[in-house]
N, C-alpha and C positions, 0 to 999 in steps of 0.2 A: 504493500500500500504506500509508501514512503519513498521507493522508487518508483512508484507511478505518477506521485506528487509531482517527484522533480522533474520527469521527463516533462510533463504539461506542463509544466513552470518554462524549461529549457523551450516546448515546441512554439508557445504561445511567446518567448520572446524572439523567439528567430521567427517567427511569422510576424511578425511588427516590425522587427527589424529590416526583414528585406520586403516588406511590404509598403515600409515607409522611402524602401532605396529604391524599389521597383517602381513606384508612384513616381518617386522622384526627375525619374528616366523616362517615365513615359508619357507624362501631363507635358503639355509646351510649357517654355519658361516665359514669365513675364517679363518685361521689361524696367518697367514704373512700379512702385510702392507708392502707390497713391495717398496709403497710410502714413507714411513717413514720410512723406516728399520728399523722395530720392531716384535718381536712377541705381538698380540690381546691377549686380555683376555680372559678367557675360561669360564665357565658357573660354580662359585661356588660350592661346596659341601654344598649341607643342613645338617647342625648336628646343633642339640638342643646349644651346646658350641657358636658356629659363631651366633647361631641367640641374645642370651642373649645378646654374647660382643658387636653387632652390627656389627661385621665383614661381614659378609653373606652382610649385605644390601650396606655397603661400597663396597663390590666386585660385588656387581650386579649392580651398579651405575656404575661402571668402566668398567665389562661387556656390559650394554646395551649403555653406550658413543661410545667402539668401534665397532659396529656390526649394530650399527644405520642406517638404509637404504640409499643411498645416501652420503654417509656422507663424500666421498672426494669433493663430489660436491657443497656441501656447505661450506668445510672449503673453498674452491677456492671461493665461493659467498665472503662468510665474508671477505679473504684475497685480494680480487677486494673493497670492501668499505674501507677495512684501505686503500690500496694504492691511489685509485681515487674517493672515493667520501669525507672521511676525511680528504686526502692528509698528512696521515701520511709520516713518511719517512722510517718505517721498520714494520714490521711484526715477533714479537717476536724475535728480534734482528736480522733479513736477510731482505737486500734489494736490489733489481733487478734494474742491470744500462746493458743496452745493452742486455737482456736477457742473461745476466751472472747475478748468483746469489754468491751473497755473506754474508758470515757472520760476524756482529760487535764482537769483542774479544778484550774487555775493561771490568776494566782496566789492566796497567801492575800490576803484584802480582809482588813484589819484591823479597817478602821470596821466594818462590816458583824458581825466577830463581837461588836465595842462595841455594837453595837445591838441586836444576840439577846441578849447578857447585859442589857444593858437593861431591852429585855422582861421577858425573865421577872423581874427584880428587881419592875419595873412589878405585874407581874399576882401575886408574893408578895406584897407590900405591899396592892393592895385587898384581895385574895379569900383570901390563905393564913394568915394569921396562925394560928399557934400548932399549926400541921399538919406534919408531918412531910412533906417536901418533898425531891424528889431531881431529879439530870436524870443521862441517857448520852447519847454523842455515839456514832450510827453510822459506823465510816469507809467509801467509796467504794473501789469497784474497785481505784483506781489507785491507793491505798495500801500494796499487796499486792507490785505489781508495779514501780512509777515508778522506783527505785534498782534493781531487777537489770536491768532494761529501760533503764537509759540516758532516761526521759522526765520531761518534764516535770510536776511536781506542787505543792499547795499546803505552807507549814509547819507540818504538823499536829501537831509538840509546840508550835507557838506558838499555835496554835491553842487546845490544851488549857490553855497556859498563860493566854494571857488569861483564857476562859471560868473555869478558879479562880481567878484574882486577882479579878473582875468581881464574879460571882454572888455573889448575899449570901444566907446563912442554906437553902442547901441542899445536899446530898448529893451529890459526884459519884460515880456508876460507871462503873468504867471495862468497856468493852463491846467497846477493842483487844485487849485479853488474849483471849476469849473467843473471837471471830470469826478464821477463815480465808476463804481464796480458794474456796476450795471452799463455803463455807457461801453463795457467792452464784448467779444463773442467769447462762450464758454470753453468753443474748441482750438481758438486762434489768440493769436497776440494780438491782434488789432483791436480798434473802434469800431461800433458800429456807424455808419453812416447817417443812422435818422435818429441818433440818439446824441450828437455833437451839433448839432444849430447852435445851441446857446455857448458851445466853445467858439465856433464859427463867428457867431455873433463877437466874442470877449477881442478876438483877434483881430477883425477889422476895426470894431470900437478905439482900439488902442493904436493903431493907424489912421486913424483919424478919420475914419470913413463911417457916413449913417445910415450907409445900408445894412437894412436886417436883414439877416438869412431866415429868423424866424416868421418874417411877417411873410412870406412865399407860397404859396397854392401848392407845396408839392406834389405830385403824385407817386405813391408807392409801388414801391414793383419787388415781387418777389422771388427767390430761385432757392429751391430745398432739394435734397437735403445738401447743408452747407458744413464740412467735415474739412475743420479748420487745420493752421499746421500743426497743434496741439496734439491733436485727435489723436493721432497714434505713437503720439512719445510717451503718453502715462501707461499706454498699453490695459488700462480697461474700456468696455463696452459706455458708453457714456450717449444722450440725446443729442442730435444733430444741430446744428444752428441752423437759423432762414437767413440767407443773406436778403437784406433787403436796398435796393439803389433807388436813391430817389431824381425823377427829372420833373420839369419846369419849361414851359415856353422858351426859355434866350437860351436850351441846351438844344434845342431840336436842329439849327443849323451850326451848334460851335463845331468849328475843325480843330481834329489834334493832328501835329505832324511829329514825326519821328526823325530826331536828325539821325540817328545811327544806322536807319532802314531805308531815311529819304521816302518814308510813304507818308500818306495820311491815313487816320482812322477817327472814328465814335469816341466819345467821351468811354460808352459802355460798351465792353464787348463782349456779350453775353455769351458766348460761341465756347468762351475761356474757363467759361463755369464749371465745364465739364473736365478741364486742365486736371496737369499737375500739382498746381496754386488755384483755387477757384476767386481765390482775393482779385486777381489779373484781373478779373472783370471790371474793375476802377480804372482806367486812363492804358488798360495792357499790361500791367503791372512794373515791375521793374525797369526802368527806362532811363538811359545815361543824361539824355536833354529832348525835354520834347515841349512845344508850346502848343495851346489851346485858346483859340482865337473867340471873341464872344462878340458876332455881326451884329448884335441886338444890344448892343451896350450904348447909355448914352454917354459916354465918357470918353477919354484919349489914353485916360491914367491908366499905366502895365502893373503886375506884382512880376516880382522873379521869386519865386520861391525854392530854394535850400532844402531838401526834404529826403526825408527816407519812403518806406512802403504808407506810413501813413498819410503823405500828404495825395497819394494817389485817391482818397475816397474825400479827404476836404476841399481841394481844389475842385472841381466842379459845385459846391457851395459857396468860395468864394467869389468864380466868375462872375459873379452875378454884380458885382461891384467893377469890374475892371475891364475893359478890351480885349486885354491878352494876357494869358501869366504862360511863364517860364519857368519850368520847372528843370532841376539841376538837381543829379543825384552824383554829387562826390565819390560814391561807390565807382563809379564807373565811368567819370571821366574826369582828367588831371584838371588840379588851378590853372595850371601852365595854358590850357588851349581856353578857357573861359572866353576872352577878348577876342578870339575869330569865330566863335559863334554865337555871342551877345553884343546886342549894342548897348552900351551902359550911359548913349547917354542922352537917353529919351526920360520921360516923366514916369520913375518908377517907384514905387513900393517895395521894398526888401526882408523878406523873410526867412530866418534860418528856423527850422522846425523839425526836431532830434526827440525821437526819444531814449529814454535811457539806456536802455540797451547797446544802442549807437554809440553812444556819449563813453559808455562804461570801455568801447571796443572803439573807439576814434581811430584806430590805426589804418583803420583800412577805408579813410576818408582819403583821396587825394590830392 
């Protein structure tokens, strides 16, 4: 009876075993981790060179980790024992309060925010002289949450404190008044878009403009299910978000152009929902320089705006005050070429608009 045990022990795990390898082999592989927002690894090249240096077998470790049958289903196993059976309190630095997921972003790097003040001193100096010039800092999730939660966070009054002792000859807004927990998505790092008017509104007010964003007719427009980049780093099952975009008459003819594609497109590009980043839907997401022209404006006055992924879902709220904004993401294209693709010296408005997360990683501002 006792070697019968174990054989059915033994045959039950070599039928899982090669059931899991045989799966493995025989399902096509995907591509995209939609979960994770990443591209999977792909299936090495065998050359004699990769097998010697041992590369070949490192990249097939890496290949058969992502392609492994099941394998969302199990990081959620694994990410159920850290939270409820060892009663951890995070999962690779995200932890779920309300089925909002959040990420810990500790600690404060200091140099880092001496570097963003830097910057933009840098880029006041060439291009701004004599322009009215402001920045806001957005805070992260876990700003909200870090002191009633017991976790871990950066020191974000030290944070603001440097950034105004630093900055020279610009405006801060402050944009922690403004913003709650709720103005963000459960499964993403962002804002939501029809829950920020009244930031909208803080930021042009302090530029001196009396256009409200909140006094606008908008119309809502929906896209479900919205499975933000959150979603699959805590690795449990969690409620979807609605992305919601809102348009307005003076959005139905603005043009966005792309200098890096040399195309035009839509404020919203609904097409992108189904992406990699379903956030893309705001302005195409990630974009080195792109301006957004507003035919319906009665005004001459431009914004440039300085921005990360969030200023892709505000700027179409601001237009609504300006002609054109210019939108500049440091990420992806140097100070150095600023002045062949801007003209600095029309009647503009200047915004740097970071959140912290940015701020805390400035290095990879150019």
């Amino acid at each position: 009876m006792k070697n019968m045990k174990n054989i059915i022990i033994i045959l039950c795990f070599m039928m899982i075993t090669l059931g899991g390898m045989l799966s493995s082999i025989i399902l096509p592989d995907e591509s995209l981790s939609f979960s994770e927002r990443r591209r999977l690894e792909e299936f090495p090249k065998i050359t004699m060179a990769s097998i010697v240096k041992g590369e070949f077998f490192n990249q097939l470790e890496a290949y058969s980790l992502d392609h492994f049958v099941f394998r969302d289903d199990f990081r959620s196993i694994k990410a159920y024992g850290v939270f409820h059976l060892f009663r951890q309190k995070d999962n690779h630095g995200f932890y779920l309060v309300d089925n909002t997921i959040i990420k810990m972003e500790y600690p404060l790097n200091e140099d880092s925010i001496h570097h963003a003040a830097k910057k933009l001193n840098e880029i006041g100096k060439r291009y701004l002289q004599g322009k009215k010039v402001y920045y806001g800092i957005i805070p992260d999730k876990n700003y909200f949450l870090a002191d009633k939660y017991e976790r871990l966070s950066m020191d974000y009054e030290r944070m603001i404190e440097i950034m105004r002792q630093r900055v020279e000859n610009m405006n801060y807004i402050n944009l922690f008044e403004t913003l709650t927990l709720d103005d963000y998505y459960k499964t993403d790092i962002h804002w939501r878009q029809e829950a920020i008017l009244d930031t909208a509104d803080r930021l042009l007010e302090a530029m001196g403009n009396s256009y409200q964003v909140s006094d606008i007719p908008y119309e809502r427009n929906e896209l479900y299910p919205f499975l933000g980049s959150y979603y699959g780093q805590v690795g449990l099952k969690v409620k979807p978000d609605t992305l919601i975009y809102l348009t307005a008459p003076y959005m139905k003819d603005a043009l966005v152009f792309d200098y890096e594609t040399m195309t035009k497109s839509k404020i919203y590009e609904t097409e992108k929902f189904a992406g990699m980043d379903s956030y893309d839907v705001y302005l195409s997401g990630a974009k080195a320089l792109i301006t957004v022209t507003n035919p319906e404006s009665n005004t001459d006055k431009e914004l440039i705006l300085f921005r990360d992924s969030f200023g892709s879902s505000i700027a179409p709220l601001l237009l609504g005050a300006y002609s054109k904004i210019t939108l500049v993401d440091l990420r992806y294209i140097s100070t150095d070429l600023l002045g062949e693709y801007i003209d600095f010296s029309k009647d503009q408005d200047v915004l740097f608009l970071y959140n912290t997360h940015i701020l805390n990683q400035s290095y990879m501002l150019k």
